[in-house]
N, C-alpha and C positions, 0 to 999 in steps of 0.2 A: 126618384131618378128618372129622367128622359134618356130614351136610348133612342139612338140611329141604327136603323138595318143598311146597312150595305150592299148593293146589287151590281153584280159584275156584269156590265152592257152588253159585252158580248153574247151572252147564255140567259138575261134578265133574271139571275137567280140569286138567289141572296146568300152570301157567302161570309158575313162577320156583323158584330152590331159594334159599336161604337157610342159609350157615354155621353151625352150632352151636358157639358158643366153650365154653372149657374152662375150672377153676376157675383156670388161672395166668393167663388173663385177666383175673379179678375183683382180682387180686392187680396186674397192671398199673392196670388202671384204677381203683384205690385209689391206689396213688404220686401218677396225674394229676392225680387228682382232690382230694387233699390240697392238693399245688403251685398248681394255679389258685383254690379256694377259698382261701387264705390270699393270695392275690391281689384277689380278687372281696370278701373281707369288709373288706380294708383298705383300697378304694374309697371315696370320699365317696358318701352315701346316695342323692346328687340323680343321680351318676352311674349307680347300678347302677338308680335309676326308668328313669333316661332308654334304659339298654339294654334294659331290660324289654320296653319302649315298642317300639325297634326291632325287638325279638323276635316282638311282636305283629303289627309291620306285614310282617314279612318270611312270617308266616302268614296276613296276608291276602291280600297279592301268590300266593300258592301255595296257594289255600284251593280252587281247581276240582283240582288234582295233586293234593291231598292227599283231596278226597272221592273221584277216579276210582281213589288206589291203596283206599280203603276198601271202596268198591263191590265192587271185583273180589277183596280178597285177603278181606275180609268177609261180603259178599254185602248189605250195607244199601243199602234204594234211596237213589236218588240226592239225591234233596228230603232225605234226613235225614241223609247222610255229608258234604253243604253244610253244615248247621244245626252237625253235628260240629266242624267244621274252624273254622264262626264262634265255637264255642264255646271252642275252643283260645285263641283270639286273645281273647276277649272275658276269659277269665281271668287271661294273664298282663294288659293294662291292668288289669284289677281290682287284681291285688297291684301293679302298678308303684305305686302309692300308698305300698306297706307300708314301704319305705326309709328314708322320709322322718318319720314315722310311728310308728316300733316304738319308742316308749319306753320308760324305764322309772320308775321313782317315784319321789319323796322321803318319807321317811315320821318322822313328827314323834320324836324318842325324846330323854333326858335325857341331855346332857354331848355331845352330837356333834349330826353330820350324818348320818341313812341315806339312802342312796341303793342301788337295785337298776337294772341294768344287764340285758336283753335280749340275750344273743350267740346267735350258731349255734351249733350241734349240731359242724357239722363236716364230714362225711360224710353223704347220707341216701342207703339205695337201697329204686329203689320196684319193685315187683315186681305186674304190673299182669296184668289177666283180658284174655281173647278177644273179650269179646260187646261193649265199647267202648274197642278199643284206646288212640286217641290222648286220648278225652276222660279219660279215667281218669287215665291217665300225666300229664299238666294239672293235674288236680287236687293230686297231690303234688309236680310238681316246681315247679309256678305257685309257690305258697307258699313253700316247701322255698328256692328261688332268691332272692325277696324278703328273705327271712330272713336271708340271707347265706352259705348252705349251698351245697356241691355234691352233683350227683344223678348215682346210677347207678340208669340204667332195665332192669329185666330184662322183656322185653315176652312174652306169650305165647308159645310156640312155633308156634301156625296163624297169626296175626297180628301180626307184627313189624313192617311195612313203616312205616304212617305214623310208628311212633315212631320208626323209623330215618332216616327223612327230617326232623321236627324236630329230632332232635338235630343234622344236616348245618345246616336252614336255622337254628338258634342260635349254630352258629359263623357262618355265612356273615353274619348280622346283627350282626355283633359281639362276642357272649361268648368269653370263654376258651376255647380247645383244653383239653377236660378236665373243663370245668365242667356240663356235662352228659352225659353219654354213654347208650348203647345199646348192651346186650349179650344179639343172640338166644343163648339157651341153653337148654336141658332146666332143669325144675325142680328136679329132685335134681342136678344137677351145679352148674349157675350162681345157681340161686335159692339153694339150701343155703350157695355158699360166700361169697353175699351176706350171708346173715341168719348168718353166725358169725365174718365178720370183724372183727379186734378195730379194723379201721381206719375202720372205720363204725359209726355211733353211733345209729342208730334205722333202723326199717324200716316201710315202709307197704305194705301188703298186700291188695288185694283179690280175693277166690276163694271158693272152696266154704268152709264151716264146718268139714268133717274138714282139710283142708290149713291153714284156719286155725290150727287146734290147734296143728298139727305146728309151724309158724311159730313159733308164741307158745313154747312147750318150746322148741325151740330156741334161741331169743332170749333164754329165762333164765337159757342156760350164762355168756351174757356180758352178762346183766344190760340187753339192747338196751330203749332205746322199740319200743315199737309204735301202730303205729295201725290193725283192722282191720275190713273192710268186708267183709261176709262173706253167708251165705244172706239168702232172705227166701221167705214164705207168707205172703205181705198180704193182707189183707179187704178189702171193697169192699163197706161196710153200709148196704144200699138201704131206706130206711126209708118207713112208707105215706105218710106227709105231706110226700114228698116229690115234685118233679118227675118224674115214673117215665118218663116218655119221652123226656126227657134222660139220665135216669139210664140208662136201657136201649140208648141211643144212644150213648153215649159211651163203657159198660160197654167194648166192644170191643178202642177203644184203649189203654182201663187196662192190659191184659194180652198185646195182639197187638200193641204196640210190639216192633219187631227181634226180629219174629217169637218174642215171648215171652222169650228171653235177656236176661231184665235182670231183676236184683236184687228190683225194684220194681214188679213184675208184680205190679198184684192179681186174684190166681189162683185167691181162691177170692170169691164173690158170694155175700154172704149179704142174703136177702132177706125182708120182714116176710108172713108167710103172708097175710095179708091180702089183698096185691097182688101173689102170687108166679104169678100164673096171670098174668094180665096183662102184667107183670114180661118174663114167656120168651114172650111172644108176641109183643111187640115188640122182643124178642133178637132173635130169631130172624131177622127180616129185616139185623137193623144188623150180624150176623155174616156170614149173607151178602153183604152189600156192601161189607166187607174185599176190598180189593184187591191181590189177591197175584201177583206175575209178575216178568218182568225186571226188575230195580234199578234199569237205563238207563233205564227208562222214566218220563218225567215223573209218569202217573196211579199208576205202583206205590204204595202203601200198607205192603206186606210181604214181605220176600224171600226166602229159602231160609235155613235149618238152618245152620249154620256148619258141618259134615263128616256123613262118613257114621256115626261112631261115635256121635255126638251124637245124628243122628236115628236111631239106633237106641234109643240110651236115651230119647226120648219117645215112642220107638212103643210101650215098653213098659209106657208107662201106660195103652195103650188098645190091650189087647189081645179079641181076635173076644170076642164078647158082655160088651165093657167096656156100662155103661149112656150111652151116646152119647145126647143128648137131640137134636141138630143138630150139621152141621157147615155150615164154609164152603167155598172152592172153591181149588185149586192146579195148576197147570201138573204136564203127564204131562212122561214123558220126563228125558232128566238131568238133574241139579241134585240136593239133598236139599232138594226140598219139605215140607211136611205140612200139611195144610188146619187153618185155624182150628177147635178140637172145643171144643163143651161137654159137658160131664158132669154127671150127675147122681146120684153115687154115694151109699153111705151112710156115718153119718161116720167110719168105721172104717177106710174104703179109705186105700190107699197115696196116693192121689190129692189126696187131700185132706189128709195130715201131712206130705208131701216136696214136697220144692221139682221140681218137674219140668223147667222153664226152658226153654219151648218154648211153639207156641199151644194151650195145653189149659188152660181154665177149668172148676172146680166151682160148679158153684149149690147149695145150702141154702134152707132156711126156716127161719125164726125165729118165735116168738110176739110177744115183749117186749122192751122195750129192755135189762132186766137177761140176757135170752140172751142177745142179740145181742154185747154186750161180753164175755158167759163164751166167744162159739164164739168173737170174733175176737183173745182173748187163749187159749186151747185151743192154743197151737201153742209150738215151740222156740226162733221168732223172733218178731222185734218191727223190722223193718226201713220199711214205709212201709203206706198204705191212704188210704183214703177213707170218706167217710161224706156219706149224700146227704139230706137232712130241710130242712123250709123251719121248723124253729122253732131259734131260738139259740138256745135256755136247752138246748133236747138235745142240740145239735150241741155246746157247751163243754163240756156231762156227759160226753159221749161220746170227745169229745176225750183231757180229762184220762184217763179210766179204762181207755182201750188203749193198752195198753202198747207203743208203737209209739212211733219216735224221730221219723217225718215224716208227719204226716196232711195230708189236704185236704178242705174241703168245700166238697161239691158240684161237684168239678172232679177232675181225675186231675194233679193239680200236677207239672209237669216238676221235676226237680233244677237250682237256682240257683245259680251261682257265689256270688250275695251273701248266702244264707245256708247255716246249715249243715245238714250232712247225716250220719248214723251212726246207728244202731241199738242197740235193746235185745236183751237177754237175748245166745241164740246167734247176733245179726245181726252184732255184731262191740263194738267198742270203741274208744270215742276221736270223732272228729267230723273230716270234711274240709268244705270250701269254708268260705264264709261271712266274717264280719271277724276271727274270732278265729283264724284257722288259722292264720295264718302264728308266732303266738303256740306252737302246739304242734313247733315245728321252732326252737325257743331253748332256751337255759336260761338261770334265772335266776341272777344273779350281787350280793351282797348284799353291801355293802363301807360301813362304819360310818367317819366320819375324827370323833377325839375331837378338839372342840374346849375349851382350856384359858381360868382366866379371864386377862382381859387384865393384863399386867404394870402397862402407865400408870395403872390402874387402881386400882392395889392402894396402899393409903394414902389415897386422897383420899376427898374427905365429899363 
């Protein structure tokens, strides 16, 4: 038996071990998971709403347990492993709708009836990142379960806990033994023997863009769905007619949410030379008053690094005479800290084409509105950004022409259950949340009944 130690980021102390299963587990929890789905999809629709529903509320009854195991096996302050946990709950009600709901068409054709039919997949497993355990895992198996599918969750290996614990509290609410499960495992062990079982029928995937690959090749030996959620170097295009003191005020949050690990980071600020001196002058303060420290702590803003490997790989974007323009401020002593850093590199540096996934922002200049769209499409993804201008007609130009799957203006827009979310180019493929998800966890089924003419019929005038 492989165990995992567990180290709480904040303290670098190791706090629980956690089991590694092995691929003859995925092979068990295929048989279950088969067994209870063909249970679960042959439910009336109002019933599997209605346990949806319980599902939700048995997450909000355990939503303080589920942010304290995030805090600790995470490192997210506290204020946002709450908003996490309400997120969970908020998304399965969102799909308990989907049940009742997923239809499918009639479509008009000569000599019959057409009718298409919405079924399950069958099988889905989702194989979920570190940097927001439970919320992620939500996102696929929310839908995935609406749909009428069973889910095998393969959760992180530093970050397993909360999903471990919703799959407990989905039985304990009522679901199937089976119907959801949780299997910590190593990714070449448990993840690999997820994404090629012939007993599962799609795979949802969120991680780096190199692992992404590997997923998707793999997936084609047996012809799997995917769905994947992958890098991102989003922009943050601060333009002169814009509010620049909101813009420079908020800049922060855009990219020092959970301490930079999220997809959605925009990481790099491009800003119209114009106002670019003005721009970092009022950075400069709203970075310093990021507030980084204990998790427990009500006022925290930002917590520690998820491991010591990790914050090694963002130290090495800013190595001694990186062009540092300012930093913020981080608690000595243990944990893996790193203070909030901006940079000012040129545009060639590493820093500026990799995803770093940490608190490290680039600022730029820009001339004109046709740069600004060349620097913030310049890149290998297309996953989310901003754009900050008080006139519409450029904020919709701007919009349309980067190539970017989720923008905001004038705001650093959270990810919404009620719409969707996925990425261009190398950000990934496919689309989670939103009303049509649950749609991508079906197949469609097209069945014609020839209608003949009527016999009484035949002879009369």
């Amino acid at each position: 038996m492989t165990v995992m130690e567990l180290v709480n980021p904040a303290t670098a102390e190791v706090f629980a071990d956690v089991e590694m299963l092995d691929a003859a587990a995925v092979d068990r929890a295929v048989t279950d998971a088969q067994r209870a789905q063909r249970s679960w999809a042959g439910s009336t629709p109002a019933s599997r709403g209605m346990a949806l529903r319980a599902f939700a509320a048995a997450v909000e009854a355990h939503r303080r347990e589920l942010a304290d195991l995030e805090v600790t096996n995470s490192g997210h302050p506290l204020g946002q492993a709450m908003w996490e946990a309400d997120h969970v709950r908020d998304v399965l009600t969102f799909y308990s709708a989907t049940p009742e709901r997923l239809a499918g068409r009639q479509i008009p054709v000569s000599g019959g009836v057409d009718i298409t039919f919405a079924e399950p997949i069958g099988v889905v497993g989702v194989i979920t990142p570190w940097n927001f355990p439970m919320t992620i895992a939500s996102w696929g198996f929310g839908p995935a379960l609406a749909a009428g599918n069973a889910v095998i969750v393969k959760p992180a290996e530093w970050t397993p806990l909360t999903s471990i614990r919703l799959a407990e509290l989905a039985v304990e609410s009522g679901l199937p033994e089976g119907l959801l499960q949780v299997l910590p495992g190593r990714g070449d062990v448990v993840g690999e023997a997820i994404i090629g079982h012939p007993g599962i029928g799609k795979v949802v995937f969120t991680g780096s863009t190199r692992t992404g690959r590997r997923v998707m090749e793999q997936a084609a030996q047996s012809v799997k769905q995917v769905t994947l959620e992958l890098g991102g170097k989003s922009a943050n295009i601060v333009f002169a007619d814009s509010d620049v003191a909101r813009a420079a005020a908020t800049a922060p949050y855009g990219v020092f949410d959970n301490a930079g690990q999220d997809c959605c980071a925009r990481s790099r600020i491009l800003v119209q030379r114009s106002i670019y001196d003005e721009f970092m002058e009022r950075l400069e303060p709203a970075v310093a008053g990021v507030r980084v420290g204990d998790p427990r702590d009500d006022g925290t803003e930002m917590g520690p690094l998820v491991s010591r490997p990790h914050w090694e790989k963002v130290a090495s974007y800013v190595p001694d005479g990186a062009p540092v323009a300012f930093r913020g401020s981080a608690p000595d002593g243990p944990g893996f800290w790193f203070p909030p850093t901006v940079l000012t590199p040129q545009p060639d540096d590493r820093s500026v084409r990799e995803e770093i996934f940490g608190p490290v922002v680039t600022v730029q200049a820009f001339d004109d509105e046709a740069q600004a769209v060349a620097m913030a499409n310049d890149s290998a993804y297309g996953l989310s950004g901003s754009i900050w201008t008080e006139n519409l007609s450029r904020a919709m130009r701007v919009s349309r022409a980067v190539a970017s799957g989720n923008l905001s203006v004038n705001s650093h827009s959270a990810v919404r259950y009620s719409t969707p979310f996925g990425g261009y180019k190398q950000s990934g493929i496919g689309r989670e949340l939103g009303p049509d998800a649950p749609s991508a966890f079906t197949e469609t089924k097209n069945v014609f009944i020839a209608v003949g003419p009527d016999p009484q019929a035949e002879g009369t005038s």
